[in-house]
Backbone as a ProteinNet text record, in pm:
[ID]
protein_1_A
[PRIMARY]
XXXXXXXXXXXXXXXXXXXXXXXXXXXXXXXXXXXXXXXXXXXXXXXXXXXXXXXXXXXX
[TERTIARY]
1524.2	1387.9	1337	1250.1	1219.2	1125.4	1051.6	964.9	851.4	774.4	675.2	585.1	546.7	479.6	356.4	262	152	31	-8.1	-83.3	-230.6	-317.5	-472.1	-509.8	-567.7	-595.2	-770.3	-858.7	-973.4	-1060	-1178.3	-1274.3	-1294.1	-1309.3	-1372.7	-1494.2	-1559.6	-1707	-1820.3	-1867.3	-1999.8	-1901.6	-1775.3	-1699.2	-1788.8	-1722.2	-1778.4	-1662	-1649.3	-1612.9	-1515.3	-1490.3	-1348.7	-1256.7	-1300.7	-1150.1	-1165.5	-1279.9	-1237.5	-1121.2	-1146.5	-1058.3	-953.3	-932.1	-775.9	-689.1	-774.9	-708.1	-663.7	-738.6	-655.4	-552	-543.4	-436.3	-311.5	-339.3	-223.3	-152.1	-257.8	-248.9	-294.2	-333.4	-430.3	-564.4	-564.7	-663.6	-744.7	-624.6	-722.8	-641.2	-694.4	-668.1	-528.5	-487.9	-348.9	-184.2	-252.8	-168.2	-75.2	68.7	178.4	220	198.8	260.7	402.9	474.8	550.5	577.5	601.2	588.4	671.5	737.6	815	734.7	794.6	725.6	707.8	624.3	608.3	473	495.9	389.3	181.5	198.8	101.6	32.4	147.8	132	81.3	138.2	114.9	-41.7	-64.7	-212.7	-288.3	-262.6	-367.5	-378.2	-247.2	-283.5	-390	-364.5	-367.9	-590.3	-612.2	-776.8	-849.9	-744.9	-790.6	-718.5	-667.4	-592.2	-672	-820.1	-838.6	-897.7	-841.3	-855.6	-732.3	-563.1	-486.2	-405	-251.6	-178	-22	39	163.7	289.4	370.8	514.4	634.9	708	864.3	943.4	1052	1092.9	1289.2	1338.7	1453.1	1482.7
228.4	228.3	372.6	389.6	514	550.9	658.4	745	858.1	844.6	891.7	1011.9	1119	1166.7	1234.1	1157	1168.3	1301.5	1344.7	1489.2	1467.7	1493.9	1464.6	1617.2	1650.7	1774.1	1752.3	1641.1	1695.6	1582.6	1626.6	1575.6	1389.8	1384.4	1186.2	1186	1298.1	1313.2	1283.1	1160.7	1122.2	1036	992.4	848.4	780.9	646.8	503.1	458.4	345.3	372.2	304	189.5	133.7	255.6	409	512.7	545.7	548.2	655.2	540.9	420.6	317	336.3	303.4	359.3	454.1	547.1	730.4	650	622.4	601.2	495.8	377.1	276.5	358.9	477.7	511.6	630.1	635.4	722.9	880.4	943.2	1052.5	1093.7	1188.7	1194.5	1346	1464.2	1603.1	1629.4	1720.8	1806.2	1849.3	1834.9	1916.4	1854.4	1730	1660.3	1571.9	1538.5	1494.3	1379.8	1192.5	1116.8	1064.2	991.7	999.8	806	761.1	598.2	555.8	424.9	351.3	347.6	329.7	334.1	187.3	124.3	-51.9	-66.4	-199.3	-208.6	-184.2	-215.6	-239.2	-116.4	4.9	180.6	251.4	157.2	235.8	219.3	98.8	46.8	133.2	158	233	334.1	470	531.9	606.9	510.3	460.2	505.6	412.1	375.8	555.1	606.8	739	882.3	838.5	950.1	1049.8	1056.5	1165.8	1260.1	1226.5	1267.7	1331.8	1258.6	1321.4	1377.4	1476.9	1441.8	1394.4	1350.1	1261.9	1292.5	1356	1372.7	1260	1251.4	1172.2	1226.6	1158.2	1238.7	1115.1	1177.3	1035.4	1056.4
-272.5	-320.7	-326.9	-438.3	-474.1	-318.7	-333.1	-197	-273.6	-232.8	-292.2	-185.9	-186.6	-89.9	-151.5	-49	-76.4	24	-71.2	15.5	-1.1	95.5	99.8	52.6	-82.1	-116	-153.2	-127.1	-116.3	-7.6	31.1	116.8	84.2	215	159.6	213.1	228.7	262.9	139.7	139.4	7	-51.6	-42.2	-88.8	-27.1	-110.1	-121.6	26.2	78.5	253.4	174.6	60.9	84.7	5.3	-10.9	-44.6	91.2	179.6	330.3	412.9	360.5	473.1	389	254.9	178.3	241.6	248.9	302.5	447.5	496.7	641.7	670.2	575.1	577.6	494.4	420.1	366.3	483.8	589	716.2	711.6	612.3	573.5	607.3	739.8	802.3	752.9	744.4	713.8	582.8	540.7	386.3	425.2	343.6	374.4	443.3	470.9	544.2	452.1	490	398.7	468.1	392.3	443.5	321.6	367.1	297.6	309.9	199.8	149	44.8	83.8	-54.8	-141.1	-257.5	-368.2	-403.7	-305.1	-353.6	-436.6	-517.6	-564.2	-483.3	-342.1	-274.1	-247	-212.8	-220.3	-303.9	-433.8	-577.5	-580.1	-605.1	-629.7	-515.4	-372.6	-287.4	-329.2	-382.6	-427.2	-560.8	-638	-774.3	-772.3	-657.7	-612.7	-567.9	-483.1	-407.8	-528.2	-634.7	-713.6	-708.3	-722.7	-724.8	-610.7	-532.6	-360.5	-302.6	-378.2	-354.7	-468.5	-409.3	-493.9	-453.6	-552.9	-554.4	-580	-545.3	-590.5	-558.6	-678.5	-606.8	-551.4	-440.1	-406.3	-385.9	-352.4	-376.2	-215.5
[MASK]
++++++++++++++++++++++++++++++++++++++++++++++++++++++++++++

């Protein structure tokens, strides 16, 4: 299965609370920080909601 890593590159300060609870079920707490996730459908879609909060690379 593909892997996807995901980086928190801006603030969730003045979001709406269901992207601040997103950021943290995808486990993304400060700027700068790198989690790393299968690429399942359920991941895609969380990311998909917060895109413009983070960014996304593949990685195999």
């Amino acid at each position: 299965m593909a892997k996807i890593k995901v980086t928190k590159v801006r603030s969730a300060i003045n979001r709406p609370k269901n992207q601040k609870l997103t950021l943290e079920a995808l486990g993304l707490r400060k700027i700068g920080q790198v989690v790393e996730h299968d690429a399942t459908p359920n991941i895609l879609g969380m990311v998909n909601k917060v895109s413009h909060l983070v960014s996304v690379e593949e990685t195999k």
